[in-house]
N, C-alpha and C positions, 0 to 999 in steps of 0.2 A: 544648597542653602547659602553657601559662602558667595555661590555668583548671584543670588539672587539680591543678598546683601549691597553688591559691590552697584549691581545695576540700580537698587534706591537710593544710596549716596548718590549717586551721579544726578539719578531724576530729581535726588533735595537740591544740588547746587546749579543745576537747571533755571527751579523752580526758584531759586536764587536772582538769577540771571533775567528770568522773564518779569520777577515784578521789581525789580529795578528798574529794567526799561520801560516798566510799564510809567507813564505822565499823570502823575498827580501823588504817587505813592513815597513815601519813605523809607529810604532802603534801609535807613540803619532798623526800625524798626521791624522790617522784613527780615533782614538777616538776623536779628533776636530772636525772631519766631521761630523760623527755621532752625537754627541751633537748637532752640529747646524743642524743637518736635523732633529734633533727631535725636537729644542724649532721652527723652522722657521713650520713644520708642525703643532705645538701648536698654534703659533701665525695664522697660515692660518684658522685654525679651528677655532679659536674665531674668526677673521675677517667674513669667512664663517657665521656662528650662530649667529652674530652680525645682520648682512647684510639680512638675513631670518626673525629673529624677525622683523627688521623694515620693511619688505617688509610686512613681514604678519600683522603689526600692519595697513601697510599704504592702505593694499587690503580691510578693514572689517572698518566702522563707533568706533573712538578710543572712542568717548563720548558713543555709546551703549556698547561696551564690557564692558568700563570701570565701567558703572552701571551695565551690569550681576556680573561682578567681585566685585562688593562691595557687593552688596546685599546677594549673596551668603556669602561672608566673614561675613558678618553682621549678618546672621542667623546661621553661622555655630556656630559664637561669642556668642551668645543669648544664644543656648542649653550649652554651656560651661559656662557661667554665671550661669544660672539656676540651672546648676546641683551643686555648690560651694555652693551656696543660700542654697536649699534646703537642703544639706549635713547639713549644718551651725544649720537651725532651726531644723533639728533632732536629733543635738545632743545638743541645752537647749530646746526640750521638746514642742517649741514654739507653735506647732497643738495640746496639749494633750487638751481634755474639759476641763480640769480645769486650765485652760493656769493664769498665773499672768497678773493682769492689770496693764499694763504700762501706767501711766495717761502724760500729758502736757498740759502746759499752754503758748502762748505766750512771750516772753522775753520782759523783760524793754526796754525802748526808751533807755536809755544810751549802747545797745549792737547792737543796729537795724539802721540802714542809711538810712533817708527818711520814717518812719515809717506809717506815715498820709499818705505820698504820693501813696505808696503801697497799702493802704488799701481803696485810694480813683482811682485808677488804676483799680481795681479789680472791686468796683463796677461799675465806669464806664463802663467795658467791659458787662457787661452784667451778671459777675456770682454773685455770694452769696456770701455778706462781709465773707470776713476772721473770722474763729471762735477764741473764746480769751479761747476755752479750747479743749481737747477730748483725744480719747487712742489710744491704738496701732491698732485698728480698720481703725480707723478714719482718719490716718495722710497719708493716701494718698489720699484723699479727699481733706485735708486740704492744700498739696502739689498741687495739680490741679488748687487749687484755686489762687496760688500766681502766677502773672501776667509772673512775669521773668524768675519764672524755679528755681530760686535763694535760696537755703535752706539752716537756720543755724541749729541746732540740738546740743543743751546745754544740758551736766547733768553732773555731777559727775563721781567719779569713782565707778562702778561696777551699773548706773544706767541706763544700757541695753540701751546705742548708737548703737555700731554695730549692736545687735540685732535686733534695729529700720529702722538699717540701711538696711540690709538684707529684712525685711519685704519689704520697699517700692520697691528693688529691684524685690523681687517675684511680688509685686503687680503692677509695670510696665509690667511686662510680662501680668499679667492675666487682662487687658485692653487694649481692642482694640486698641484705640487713643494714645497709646504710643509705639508705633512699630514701629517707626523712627529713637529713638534715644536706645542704648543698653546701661542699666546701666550698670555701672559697678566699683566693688570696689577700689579703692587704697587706701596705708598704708602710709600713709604723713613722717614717722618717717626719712627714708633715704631722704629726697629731701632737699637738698639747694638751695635754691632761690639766694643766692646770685652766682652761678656759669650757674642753667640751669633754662632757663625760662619753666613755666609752664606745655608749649604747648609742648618743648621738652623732657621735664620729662617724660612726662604721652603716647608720643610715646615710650619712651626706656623702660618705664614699660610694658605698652603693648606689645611689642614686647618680651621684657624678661618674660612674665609670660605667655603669647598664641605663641607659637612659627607658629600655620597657620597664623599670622601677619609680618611675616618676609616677605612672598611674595611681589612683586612688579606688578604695573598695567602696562599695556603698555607703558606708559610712562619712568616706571622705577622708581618711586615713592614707599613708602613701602605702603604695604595696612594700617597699623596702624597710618598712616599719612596723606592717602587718607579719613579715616572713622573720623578722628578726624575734618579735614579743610571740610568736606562735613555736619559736624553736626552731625555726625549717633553715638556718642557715649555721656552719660551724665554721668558724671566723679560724681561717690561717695565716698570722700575724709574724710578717717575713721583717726581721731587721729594729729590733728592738735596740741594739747597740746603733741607730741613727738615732733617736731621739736623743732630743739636746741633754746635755751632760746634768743640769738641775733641773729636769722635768723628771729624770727617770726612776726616782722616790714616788713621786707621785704616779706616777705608772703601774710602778708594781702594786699599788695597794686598788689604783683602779680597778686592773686586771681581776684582782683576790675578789674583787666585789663583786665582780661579773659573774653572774648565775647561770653558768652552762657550760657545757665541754668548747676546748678551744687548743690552737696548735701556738705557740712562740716559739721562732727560732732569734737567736743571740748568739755574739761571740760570748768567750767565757769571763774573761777580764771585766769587762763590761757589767754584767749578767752579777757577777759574784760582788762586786764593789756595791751596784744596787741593793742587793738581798743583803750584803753585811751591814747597812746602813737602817733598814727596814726588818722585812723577812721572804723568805722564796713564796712565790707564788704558791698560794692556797692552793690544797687539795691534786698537785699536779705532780706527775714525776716526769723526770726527767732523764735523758739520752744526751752522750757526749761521741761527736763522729772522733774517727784514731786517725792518728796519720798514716796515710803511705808510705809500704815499707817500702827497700830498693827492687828485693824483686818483686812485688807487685808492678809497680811503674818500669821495671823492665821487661815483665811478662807481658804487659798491654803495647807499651809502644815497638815491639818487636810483633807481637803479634797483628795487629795492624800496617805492619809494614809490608816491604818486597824485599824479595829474597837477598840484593844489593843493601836495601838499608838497614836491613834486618843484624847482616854481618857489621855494618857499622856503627849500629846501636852495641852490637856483642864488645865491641871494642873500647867504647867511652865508659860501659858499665864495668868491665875487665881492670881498665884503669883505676875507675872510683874502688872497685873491691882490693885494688894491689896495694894502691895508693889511698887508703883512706884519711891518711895525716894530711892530706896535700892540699892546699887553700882549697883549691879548683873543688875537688873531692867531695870537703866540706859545703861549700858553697852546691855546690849540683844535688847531693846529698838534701839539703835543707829544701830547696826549691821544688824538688821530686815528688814530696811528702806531703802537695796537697794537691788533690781533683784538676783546679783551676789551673794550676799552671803544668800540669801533665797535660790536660786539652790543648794548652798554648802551645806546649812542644810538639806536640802531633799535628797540629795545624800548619806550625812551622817549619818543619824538615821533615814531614810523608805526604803533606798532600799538595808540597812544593817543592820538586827535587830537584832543583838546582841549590839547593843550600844544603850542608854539609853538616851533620850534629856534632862531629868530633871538633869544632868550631868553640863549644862549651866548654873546652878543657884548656882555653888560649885565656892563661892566669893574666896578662898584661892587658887584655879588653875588661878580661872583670874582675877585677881585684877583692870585690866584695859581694856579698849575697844578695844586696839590693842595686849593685851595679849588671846583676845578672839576673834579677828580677826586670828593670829597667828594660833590659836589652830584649826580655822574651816578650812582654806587651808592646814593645816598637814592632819588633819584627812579626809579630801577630796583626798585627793593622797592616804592613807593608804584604806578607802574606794574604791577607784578605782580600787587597786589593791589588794585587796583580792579575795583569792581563790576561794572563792565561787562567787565572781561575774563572769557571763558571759558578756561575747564582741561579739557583733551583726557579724561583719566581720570575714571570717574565717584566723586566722593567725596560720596557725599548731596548733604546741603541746607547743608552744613559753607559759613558763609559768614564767615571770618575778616578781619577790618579790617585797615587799614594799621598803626595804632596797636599792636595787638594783639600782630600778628605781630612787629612790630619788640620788643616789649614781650620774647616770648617767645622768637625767635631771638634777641635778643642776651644769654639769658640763656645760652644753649645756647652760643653762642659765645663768654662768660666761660668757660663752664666748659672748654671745649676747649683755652683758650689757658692757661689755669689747670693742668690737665696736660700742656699742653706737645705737644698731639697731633693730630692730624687726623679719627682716625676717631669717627665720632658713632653709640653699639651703645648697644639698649636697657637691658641690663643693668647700664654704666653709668651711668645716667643720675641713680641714688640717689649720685654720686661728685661731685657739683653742690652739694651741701651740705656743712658742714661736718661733723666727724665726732660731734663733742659731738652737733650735730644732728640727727645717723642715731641717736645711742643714745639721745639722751631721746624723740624721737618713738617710736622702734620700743617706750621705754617706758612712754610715755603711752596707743597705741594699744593695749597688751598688758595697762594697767593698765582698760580700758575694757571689752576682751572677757575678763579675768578676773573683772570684775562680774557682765558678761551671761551666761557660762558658769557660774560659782558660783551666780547667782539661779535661772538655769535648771537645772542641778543639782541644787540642795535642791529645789526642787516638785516636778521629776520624778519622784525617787525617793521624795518621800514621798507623792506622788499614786499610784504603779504600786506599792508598798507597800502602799497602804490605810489609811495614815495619815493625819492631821490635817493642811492645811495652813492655817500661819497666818504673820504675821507675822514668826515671829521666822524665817523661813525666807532670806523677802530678806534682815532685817537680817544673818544668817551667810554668805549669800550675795554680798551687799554687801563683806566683808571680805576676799573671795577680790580686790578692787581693788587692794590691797595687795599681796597677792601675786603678782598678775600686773605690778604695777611693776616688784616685783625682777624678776621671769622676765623681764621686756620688755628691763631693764635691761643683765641678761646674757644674751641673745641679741643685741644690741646691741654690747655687746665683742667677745664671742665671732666677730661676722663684721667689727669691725674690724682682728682679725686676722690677717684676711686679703685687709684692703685696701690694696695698695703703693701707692707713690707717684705714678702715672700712674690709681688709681683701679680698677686691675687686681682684683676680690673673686670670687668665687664666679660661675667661669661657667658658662653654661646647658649642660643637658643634650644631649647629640649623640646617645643612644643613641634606638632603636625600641623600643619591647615588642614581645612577637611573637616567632614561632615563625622559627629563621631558622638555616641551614646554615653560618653563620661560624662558624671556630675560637675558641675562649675566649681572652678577652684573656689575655693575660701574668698568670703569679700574680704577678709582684710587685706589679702594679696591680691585682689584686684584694684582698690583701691590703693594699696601702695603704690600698684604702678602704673597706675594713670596719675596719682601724685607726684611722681619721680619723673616723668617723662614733660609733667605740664611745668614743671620748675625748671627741668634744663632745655625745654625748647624755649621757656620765655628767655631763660639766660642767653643762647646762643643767639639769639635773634634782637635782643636786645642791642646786644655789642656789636651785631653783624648793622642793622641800622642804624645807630650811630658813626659806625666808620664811614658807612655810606654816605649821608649828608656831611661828614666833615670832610673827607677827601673831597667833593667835590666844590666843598666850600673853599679850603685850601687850594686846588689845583685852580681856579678862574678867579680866587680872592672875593670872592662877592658870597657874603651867607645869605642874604637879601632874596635869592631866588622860591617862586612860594610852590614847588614840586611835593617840600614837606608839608606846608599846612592845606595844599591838594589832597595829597594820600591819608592825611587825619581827616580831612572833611568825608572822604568816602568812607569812614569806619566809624569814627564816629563824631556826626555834626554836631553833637550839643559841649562839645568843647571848644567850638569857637568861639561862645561868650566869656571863654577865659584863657585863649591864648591870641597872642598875634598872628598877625599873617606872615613873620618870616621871622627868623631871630635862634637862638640858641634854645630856649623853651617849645617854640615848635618841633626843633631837631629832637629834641627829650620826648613829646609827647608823638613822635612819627615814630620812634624805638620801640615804647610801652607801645602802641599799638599793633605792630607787627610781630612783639614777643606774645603778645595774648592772641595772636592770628595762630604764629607759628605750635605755640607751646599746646594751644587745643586742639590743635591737627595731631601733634605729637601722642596726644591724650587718648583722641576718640579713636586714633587705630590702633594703641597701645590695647584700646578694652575690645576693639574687636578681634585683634587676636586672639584675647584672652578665651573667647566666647566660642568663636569658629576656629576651635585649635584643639587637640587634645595628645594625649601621651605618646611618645614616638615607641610604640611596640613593634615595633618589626621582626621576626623573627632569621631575616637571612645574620648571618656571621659575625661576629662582632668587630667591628673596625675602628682604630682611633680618630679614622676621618668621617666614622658616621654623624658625628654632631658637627661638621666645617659643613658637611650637604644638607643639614636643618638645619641649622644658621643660616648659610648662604638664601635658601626659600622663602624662609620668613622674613630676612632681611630686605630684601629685593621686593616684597608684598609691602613689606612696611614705606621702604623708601619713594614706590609707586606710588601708591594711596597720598602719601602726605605732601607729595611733588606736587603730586594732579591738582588736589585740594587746594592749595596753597595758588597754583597758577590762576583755577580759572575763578577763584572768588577776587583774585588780584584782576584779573583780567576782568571781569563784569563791574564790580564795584568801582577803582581807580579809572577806566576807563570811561563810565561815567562822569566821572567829573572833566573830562576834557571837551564832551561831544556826546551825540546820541549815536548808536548805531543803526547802521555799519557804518557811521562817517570814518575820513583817514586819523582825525587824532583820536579816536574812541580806540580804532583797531592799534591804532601806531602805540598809543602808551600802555592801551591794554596787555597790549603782548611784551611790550617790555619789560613793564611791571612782574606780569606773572611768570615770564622768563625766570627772570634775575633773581626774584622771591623763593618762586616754586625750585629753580633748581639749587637755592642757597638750601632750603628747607632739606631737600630729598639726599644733598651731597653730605652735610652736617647731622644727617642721620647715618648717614653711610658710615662716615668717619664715628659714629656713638656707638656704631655694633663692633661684636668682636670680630665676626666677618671683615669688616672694613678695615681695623686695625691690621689684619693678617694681611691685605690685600696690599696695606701702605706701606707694612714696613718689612713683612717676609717674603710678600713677591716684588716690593719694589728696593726700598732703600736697604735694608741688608745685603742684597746681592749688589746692588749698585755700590756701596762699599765695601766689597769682598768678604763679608762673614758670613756669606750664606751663595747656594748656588743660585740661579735663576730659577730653577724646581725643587723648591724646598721639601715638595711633599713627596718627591720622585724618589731624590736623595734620603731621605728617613727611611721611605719603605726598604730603600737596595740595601741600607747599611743596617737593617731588621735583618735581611732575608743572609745578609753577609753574617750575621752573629755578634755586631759589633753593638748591641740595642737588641733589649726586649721588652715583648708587651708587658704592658703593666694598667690594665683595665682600658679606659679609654685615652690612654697616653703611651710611650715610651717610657723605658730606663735605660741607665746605659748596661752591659751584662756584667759586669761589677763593678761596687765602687772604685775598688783598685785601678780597675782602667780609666777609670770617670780622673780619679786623679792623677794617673799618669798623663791624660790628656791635658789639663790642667798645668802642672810644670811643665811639659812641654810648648804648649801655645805660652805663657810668659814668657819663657825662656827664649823663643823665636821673636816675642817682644824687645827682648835687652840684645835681638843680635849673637847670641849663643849659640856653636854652630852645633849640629847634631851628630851622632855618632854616626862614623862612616860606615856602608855598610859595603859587607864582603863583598871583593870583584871575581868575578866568575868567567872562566876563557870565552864562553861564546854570550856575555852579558857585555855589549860595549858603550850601553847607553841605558842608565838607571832613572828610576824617579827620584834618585835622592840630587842629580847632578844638576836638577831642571832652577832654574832662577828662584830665589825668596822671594817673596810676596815685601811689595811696596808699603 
């Protein structure tokens, strides 16, 4: 259906083509008709497919589909949860035998609402009081047990909440009796409670992070909305202590509001300062993880060791027990005592033995707890990324330095802390720069390919004309540079426009092309974005032909040339009874013409996507780069379609007015015209997708100014598959905030020239990542 689409556009601008040339006719006329014989056969078509879905929805039980359709959605949901889950525990270790005991204990009356009541709930129902301890074993047991479904999950930082959180996820799946509801994670950090409630949060998450949730039921409902008000999803809400410091009053009363069992983990400070100011979270109890004793964290990283480090670990612990008064002691002592940086030690002296643990007890490197906090996430990046380690995933021959990476993650993690956010999505990644930044590149780059467009341009057309080419072809060619600055310049606004303050611009495509038995979206969101698209094509084009007629009035000093009141005469003649044939009003009224050309090309393929598109269900794995490969499709259809459009009504109409065809000035300005036109239209759409954007500034100018590598997308997955990042729906995080800010002081600190801590020389290390050159 989509080709068949594609081949009656074509036969309408044909049929364009033929009664123009056809002698005695009126094109502007013609091309009126046309236009409206195509939007009135658009509108018959959705009228049509509108008319069908409801028939079909009204021929078949809408209550039974609508439950084939969820449940399917809901299992499809399940294996995409799972597979994140599992990703999650295998990269901290969480199945190894000698996995770390993650202990808890119930939390005080002063963080629990109704504490007795819960616990006298529980027994009444018939199950086993509430335990007042256990581990990570145990805590879905212990979650079973609580009447409401209602979970708080207290610890510290780096004391394996998500971790915890994750687990109970897996262990919903791996129990029967919880196959109703699909856990599943979200990152509290972006929500403000004070703009979007809850319920519609955690749809727009949903929908942004599983795009087969974009579908709608018979109704026309999203599924993501259907699975929420049906109960089938239990919201695991990681990182409550990220919301902003005055939102988190109004969070917790949100939360209370919300009608259904649900998981929050929080540090405790945070968590307590909220509920003293309010009250704890309704109807929910709560769990506080313990710290790590010394021998716990000495039973794990000895056991995970070899027989060599094993003795060497006996020896730093030996010391911290002889010596417990000893800065060192304390210090190593403090650090020990959470999950997080027990992983770090074990990543950094067992599964790289050239480094030496008895190294921790060198009082003059760390003087302080957070000088030795400091040094364990350095040497855990440096760990990661050394040479001799292998990466399970295969990522080529992609062989990234220590240097490098820190180079490049702490750029990634200014920007994160910079809007104030957690999740790391490719689309914004051009939100890393400033925004002057974003407009003069996007108008340098546009002032570059309107060179090479305009030189290619003039030859073409005077070569497939049979013309002369010489010289002064580049040089007019050359001048279209100018012109693509403004254009660059205003497409450059134009999408800062729509860049809020978290960095939030133009996001990627979610829809499929293709033939597909969904009901048509909502007209109001059809029509918003043929409204939205017909307003920033007539803008970009507007500005782009004005620049055009003034550069070339400036460059030969003569505005006098009538090229502009040519190109108004082919669109539309009845405004020559009220403007001149050359002048500054001409050049105004050849802009307006080309913005109403360009902006309803913009328009009419924006509604045919709309039409011949539907929900991207896919069922293979979930990836964050599943929506950069629907983007990129639909991008590249849109940018086609409105190129083509744009050329050859340029090329039929304008050409007209020079000659009949095939004469050489028919073809010669024909082709120029629609060149220059078509491919302003098709590149100014490129640069309006978020596709484009990635292309401008994450495969080109970030790595051409050293913040990014030349394979941005190479580098994320390696530094995923390394541990240094995890998934977090259809995005990145980084694997905790603590390192997110240690990268952070560190890349400024390499800003002022600060040098970095040296690290240990080893007899057969004679050439380090640390000794290699600063970056420029």
């Amino acid at each position: 259906m989509l080709l068949l689409l594609i081949a009656a556009i074509i036969t309408l601008l044909l049929w364009v083509a033929l009664t123009v040339l056809n002698k005695g006719m009126d094109a502007g006329d013609h091309v009126a008709g046309v236009a409206s014989a195509v939007f009135a056969a658009t509108a018959l078509y959705l009228q049509v497919r509108s008319t069908q879905s409801q028939s079909q929805s009204q021929s078949r039980p809408d209550a039974a589909d609508t439950d084939i359709r969820v449940e399917s959605t809901a299992r499809l949901l399940a294996l995409r949860v799972q597979e994140i889950s599992q990703q999650e525990e295998r990269n901290w270790r969480i199945g190894d035998p000698w996995a770390l005991r993650v202990r808890w204990r119930t939390a005080s009356d002063d963080v629990v609402d109704r504490w007795d009541d819960i616990q006298a709930f529980a027994a009444d129902g018939g199950d086993r009081p509430l335990p007042p301890t256990g581990d990570l074993p145990g805590v879905h047991s212990f979650y079973q047990s609580v009447p409401t479904g209602r979970l708080v999950i207290i610890g510290r930082a780096g004391a394996g909440k998500t971790v915890l959180a994750h687990r109970l996820i897996l262990e919903c799946f791996n129990r029967p009796g919880d196959s109703l509801r699909v856990p599943v994670l979200f990152s509290l950090g972006d929500w403000d409670p004070s703009r979007t409630g809850l319920h519609d949060w955690l749809a727009d998450r949903l929908i942004g992070d599983y795009v087969l949730l974009e579908g709608v039921d018979a109704t026309g409902t999203a599924l993501a909305r259907v699975l929420l008000e049906s109960g089938r999803i239990l919201p695991v809400l990681d990182g409550f202590d990220e919301i902003q410091h005055r939102h988190r009053g109004a969070a917790i009363s949100e939360l209370s509001r919300f009608d259904g069992p649900l998981i929050l983990t929080t540090r405790p400070d945070e968590y307590a300062a909220a509920v003293s100011a309010t009250r704890a979270l309704s109807r929910a109890a709560a769990i506080e993880l313990e710290d790590l004793t010394l021998d716990e964290a000495q039973r794990y990283l000895q056991a995970v060791s070899g027989k060599t480090r094993a003795a060497q670990w006996a020896s730093v612990f030996s010391h911290v027990r002889t010596c417990p008064d000893d800065v060192t002691s304390r210090n190593l002592t403090a650090a020990l005592s959470t999950p997080l940086l027990v992983m770090l030690t074990r990543t950094i002296y067992n599964d790289t033995p050239h480094d030496n643990p008895t190294d921790l007890l060198d009082g003059g490197r760390f003087p302080t707890q957070d000088a030795l906090e400091e040094h364990l996430f350095s040497a855990y990046l440096t760990a990661l990324y050394d040479p001799r380690r292998a990466v399970r995933s295969g990522t080529g021959k992609a062989t990234w330095t220590d240097h490098q990476a820190r180079r490049w993650l702490g750029h990634l993690a200014g920007h994160l802390a910079q809007l104030d956010t957690q999740d790391l999505t490719w689309w914004r990644l051009d939100a890393t720069l400033r925004r002057r930044t974003r407009v003069l590149v996007t108008g340098l780059v546009a002032m570059l390919a309107g060179g090479i467009v305009g030189v290619v341009s003039y030859v073409v057309a005077m070569y497939l004309s049979g013309s002369r080419v010489g010289g002064s072809q580049f040089r007019e060619g050359l001048l279209e540079m100018g012109t693509g600055l403004v254009a660059g310049l205003a497409a450059g606004l134009l999408n800062e426009t729509r860049i809020g303050r978290r960095g939030t611009g133009r996001s990627p495509e979610r829809l499929r092309l293709g033939p597909h038995r969904r009901p048509v979206p909502a007209r109001s969101r059809v029509l918003h974005g043929i409204g939205a698209e017909l307003v920033v094509g007539f803008s970009a084009a507007l500005v782009f032909s004005l620049a055009s007629w003034l550069v070339w009035g400036f460059a030969y000093d003569d505005f006098s040339n009538p090229s502009a009141g040519r190109f108004v005469q082919a669109f539309a003649p009845w405004l020559n009874t009220w403007l001149p044939d050359t002048g500054a009003p001409t050049y105004v009224a050849a802009g307006l013409v080309l913005g109403f050309l360009v902006g309803i090309s913009y328009a009419f393929v924006n509604a045919v996507v709309y039409v011949f598109s539907g929900p991207n269900d896919r069922s293979s794995a979930v990836s964050p780069w599943d929506l950069l490969t629907t983007d990129r499709g639909v991008t590249l259809f849109r940018v086609g379609m409105v190129g083509f459009a744009v050329f050859l009504v340029n090329f039929v109409l304008v050409g007209n007015q020079y000659g009949t065809f095939p004469s050489e000035a028919f073809v010669r300005q024909g082709l120029l015209y629609g060149f220059l036109y078509g491919s302003f239209a098709a590149l100014t759409r490129l640069v309006l997708s978020a596709w484009g954007r990635w292309l401008l500034f994450a495969r080109l100018w970030l790595p051409l100014s050293g913040r990014l590598p030349w394979r941005p997308k190479l580098f994320l997955d390696d530094a995923h598959d390394r541990g240094v990042l995890r998934q977090s729906g259809a995005g990145y995080q980084f694997r905790h905030v603590r390192l997110r800010d240690h990268l952070v002081d560190q890349h400024r600190a390499q800003d002022r020239d600060i040098p970095e801590e040296p690290a240990p020389r080893t007899p057969d290390d004679h050439t380090t990542e640390r000794e290699a050159p600063k970056p420029v």
